[in-house]
C-alpha positions as semicolon CSV with decimal commas, in nm:
position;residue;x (nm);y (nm);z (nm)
1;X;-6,059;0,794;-0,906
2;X;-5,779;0,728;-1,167
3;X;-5,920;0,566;-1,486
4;X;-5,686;0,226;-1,526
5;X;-5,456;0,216;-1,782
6;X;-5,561;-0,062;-2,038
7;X;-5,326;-0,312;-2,217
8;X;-5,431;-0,112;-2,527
9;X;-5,276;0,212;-2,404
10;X;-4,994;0,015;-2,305
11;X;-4,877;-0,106;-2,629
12;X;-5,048;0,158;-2,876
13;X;-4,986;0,513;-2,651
14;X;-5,228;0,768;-2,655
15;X;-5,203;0,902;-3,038
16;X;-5,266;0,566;-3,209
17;X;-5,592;0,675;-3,381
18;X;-5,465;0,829;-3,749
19;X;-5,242;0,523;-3,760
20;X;-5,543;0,296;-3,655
21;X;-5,723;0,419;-3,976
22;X;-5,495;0,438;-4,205
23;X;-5,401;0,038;-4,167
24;X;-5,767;-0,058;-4,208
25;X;-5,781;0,220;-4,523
26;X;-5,508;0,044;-4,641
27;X;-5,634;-0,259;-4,625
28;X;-5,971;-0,186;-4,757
29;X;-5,770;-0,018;-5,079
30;X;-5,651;-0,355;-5,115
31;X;-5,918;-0,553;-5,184
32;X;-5,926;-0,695;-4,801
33;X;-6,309;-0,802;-4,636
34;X;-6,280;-0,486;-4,324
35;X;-6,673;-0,553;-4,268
36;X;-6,715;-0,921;-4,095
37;X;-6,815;-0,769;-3,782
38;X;-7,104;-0,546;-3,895
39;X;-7,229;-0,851;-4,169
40;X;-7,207;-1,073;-3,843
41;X;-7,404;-0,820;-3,660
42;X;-7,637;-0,789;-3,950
43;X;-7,756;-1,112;-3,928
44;X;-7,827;-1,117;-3,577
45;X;-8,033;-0,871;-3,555
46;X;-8,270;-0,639;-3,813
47;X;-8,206;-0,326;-3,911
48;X;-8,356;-0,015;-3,688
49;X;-8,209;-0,253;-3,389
50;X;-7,994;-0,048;-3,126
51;X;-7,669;-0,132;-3,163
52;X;-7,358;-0,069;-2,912
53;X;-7,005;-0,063;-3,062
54;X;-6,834;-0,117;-2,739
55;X;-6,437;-0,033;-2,760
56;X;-6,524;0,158;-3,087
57;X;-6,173;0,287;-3,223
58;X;-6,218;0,513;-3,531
59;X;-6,575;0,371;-3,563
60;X;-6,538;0,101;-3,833
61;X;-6,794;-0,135;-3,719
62;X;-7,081;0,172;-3,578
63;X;-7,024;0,342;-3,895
64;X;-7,114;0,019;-4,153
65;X;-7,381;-0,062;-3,955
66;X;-7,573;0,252;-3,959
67;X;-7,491;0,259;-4,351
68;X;-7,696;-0,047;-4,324
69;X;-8,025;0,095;-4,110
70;X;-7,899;0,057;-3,789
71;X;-7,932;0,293;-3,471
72;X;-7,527;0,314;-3,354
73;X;-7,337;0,461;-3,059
74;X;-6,951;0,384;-3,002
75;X;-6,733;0,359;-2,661
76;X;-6,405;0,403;-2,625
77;X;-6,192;0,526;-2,404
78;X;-5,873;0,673;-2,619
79;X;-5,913;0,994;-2,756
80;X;-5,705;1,005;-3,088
81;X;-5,955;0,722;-3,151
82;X;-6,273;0,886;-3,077
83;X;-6,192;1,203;-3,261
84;X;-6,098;1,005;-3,635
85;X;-6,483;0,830;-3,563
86;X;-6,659;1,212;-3,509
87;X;-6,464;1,332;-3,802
88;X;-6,622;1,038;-4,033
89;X;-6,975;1,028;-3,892
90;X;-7,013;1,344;-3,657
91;X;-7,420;1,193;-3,668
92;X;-7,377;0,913;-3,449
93;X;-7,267;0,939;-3,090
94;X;-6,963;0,886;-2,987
95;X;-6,848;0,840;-2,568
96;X;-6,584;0,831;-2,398
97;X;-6,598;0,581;-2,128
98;X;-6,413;0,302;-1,929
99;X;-6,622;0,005;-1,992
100;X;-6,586;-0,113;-1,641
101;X;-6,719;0,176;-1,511
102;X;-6,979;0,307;-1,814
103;X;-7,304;0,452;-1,667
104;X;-7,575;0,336;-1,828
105;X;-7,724;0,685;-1,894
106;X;-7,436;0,802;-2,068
107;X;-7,628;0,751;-2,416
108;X;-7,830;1,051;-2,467
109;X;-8,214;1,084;-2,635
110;X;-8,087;1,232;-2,926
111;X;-7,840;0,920;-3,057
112;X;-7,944;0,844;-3,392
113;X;-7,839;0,654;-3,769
114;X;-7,639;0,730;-4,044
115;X;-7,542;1,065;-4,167
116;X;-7,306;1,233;-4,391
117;X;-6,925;1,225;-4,244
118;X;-6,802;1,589;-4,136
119;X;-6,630;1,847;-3,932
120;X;-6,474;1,725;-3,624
121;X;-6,696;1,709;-3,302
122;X;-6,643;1,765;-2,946
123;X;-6,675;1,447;-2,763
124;X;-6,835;1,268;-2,425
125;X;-6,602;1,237;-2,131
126;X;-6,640;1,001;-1,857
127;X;-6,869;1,185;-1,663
128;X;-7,132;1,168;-1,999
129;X;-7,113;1,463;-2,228
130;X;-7,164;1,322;-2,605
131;X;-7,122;1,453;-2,957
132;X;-7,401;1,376;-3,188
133;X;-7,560;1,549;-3,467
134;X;-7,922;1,449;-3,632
135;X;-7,951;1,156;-3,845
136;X;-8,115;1,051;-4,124
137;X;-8,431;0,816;-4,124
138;X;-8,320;0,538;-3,852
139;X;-8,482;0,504;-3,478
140;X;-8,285;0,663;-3,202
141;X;-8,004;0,428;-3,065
142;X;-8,065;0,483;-2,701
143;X;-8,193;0,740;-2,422
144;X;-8,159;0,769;-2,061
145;X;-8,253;0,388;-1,935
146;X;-8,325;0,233;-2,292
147;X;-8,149;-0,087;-2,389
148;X;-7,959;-0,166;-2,675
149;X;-8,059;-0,493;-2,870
150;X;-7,666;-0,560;-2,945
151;X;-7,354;-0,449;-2,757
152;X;-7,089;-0,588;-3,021
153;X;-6,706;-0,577;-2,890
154;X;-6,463;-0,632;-3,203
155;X;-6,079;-0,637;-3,216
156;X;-5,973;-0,805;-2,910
157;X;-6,116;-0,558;-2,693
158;X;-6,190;-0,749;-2,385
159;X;-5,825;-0,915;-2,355
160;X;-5,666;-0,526;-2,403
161;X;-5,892;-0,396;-2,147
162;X;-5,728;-0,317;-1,829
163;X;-5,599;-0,595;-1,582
164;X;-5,850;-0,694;-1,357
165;X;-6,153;-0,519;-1,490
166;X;-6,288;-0,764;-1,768
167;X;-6,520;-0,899;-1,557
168;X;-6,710;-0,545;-1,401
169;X;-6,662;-0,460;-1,814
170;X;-6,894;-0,751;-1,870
171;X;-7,139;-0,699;-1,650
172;X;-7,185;-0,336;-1,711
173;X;-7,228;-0,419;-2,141
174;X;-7,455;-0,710;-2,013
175;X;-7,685;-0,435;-1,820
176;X;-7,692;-0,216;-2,169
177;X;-7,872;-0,500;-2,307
178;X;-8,259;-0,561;-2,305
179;X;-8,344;-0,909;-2,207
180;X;-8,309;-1,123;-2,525
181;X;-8,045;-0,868;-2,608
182;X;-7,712;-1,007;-2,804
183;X;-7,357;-0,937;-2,676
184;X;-7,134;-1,009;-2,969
185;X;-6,743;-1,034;-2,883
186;X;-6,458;-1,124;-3,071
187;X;-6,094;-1,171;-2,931
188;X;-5,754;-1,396;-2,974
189;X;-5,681;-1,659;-2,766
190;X;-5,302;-1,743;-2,834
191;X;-4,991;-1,475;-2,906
192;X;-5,084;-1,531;-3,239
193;X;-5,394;-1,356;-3,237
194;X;-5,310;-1,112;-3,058
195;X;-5,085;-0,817;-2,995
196;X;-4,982;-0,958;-2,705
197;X;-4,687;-1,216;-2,566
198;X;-4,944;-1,383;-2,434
199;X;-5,322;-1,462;-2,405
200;X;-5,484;-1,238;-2,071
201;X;-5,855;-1,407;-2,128
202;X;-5,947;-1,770;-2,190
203;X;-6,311;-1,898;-2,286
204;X;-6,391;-2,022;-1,965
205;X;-6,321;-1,754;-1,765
206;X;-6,508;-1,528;-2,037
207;X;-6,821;-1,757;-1,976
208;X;-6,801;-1,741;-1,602
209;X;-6,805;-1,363;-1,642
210;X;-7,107;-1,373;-1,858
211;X;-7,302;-1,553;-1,667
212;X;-7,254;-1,420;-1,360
213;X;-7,391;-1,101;-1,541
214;X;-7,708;-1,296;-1,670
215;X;-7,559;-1,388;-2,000
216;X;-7,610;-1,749;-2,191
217;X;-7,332;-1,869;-2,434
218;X;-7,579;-1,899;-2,764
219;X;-7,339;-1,941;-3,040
220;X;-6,930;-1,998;-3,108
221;X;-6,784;-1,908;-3,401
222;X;-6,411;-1,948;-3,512
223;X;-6,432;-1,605;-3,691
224;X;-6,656;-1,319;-3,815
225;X;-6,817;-1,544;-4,120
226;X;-6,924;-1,807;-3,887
227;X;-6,704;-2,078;-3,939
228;X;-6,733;-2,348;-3,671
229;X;-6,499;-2,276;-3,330
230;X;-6,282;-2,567;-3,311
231;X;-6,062;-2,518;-3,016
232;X;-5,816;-2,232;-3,236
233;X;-5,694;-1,952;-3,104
234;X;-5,978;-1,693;-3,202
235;X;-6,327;-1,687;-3,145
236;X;-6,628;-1,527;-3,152
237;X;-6,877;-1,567;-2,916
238;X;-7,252;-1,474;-2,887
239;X;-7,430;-1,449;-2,553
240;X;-7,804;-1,326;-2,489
241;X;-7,934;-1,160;-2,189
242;X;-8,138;-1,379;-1,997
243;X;-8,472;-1,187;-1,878
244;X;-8,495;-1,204;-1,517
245;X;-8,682;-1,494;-1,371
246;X;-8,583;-1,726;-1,678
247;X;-8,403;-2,028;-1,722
248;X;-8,098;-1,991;-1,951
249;X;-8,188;-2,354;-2,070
């Protein structure tokens, strides 16, 4: 079947991933905070946890993390994006996927931490062929059937996702997760937060989607340092597995 084509595609093309980087490189040089997500992520969970960086890009968030003792994989589904994250950390693992229709075996037994950034390396396709080279001195990310601890989805990836597959994109991040697990997204809610004319998801409806996947809102934040959501038009939400059989009181 045809992969959709996501509101990303639609408004960056197919080649945005050199371009991608060199804004964020840009704004690191200038003195700009690029690492809110991974500290966020940092505190929610201890280092060695599994992390997922789910609509990856080039990599910033998997790549700061594992700096920092964590067990990454990224997911994304353009290419020129993919292949500037292999060329900076050809150690992690790196798929290519539609997050409405990821298989959950897609991670292989060999994802694992930090190591140093180098040559270009083939990449996973759909169908779940990875690139990942050994790491250095952190617990694998993931195997065949083993959960991540935190599926984090960073710059407005859910609302750029293709039309009409947010919600089977939800429930297939919430079934990455072990119970207790942490999914961690971030995305605008106005024109103004996003590169967009207009907002595609609303709060609500992100809920609903959630917890029909067995998710419980936990925490809202109004951005990546955790300042209190109050009604603007960002936010960052934090939702946690509920194991089966429990109340998500």
């Amino acid at each position: 079947m045809e992969e959709a084509r996501s509101r990303w595609t639609e408004i960056a093309g197919e080649d945005a991933g050199e371009r991608y980087a060199a804004r964020f490189a840009e704004l690191a040089a200038s003195g700009a905070d690029v690492h809110g997500e991974a500290r966020l992520c940092a505190a929610l969970a201890p280092p060695g946890s599994r992390v997922l960086d789910a609509g990856c890009g080039t990599g910033r968030v998997a790549i700061r993390l594992a700096e920092l003792g964590y067990a990454c994989a990224g997911v994304d589904l353009d290419e020129s994006m993919l292949a500037v994250a292999r060329s900076r950390a050809p150690g992690l693992t790196w798929v290519r996927g539609d997050l409405s229709a990821l298989d959950p075996d897609a991670f292989g037994p060999d994802v694992s931490g930090p190591c140093a950034p180098g040559p270009d390396a083939p990449g996973r396709d759909a169908a779940g062929s990875h690139a990942s080279a050994p790491g250095v001195g952190v617990p694998d990310a993931a195997g065949p059937g083993r959960p991540f601890d935190l599926v984090v989805a960073a710059g407005n990836v859910i609302p750029l996702l293709a039309p009409g597959t947010e919600a089977r994109a939800v429930r297939r991040l919430a079934a990455l997760l072990r119970p207790g697990g942490l999914l961690v997204a971030g995305f605008g809610l106005d024109a103004a937060h996003l590169p967009l004319a207009s907002a595609t998801v609303g709060l609500a409806e992100y809920d609903a989607w959630c917890e029909a996947a067995g998710l419980a809102l936990e925490r809202r934040m109004a951005t990546w340092d955790g300042d209190p959501y109050d009604g603007g038009g960002y936010a960052v939400s934090v939702h946690r597995r509920i194991p089966d059989g429990a109340s998500p009181e």
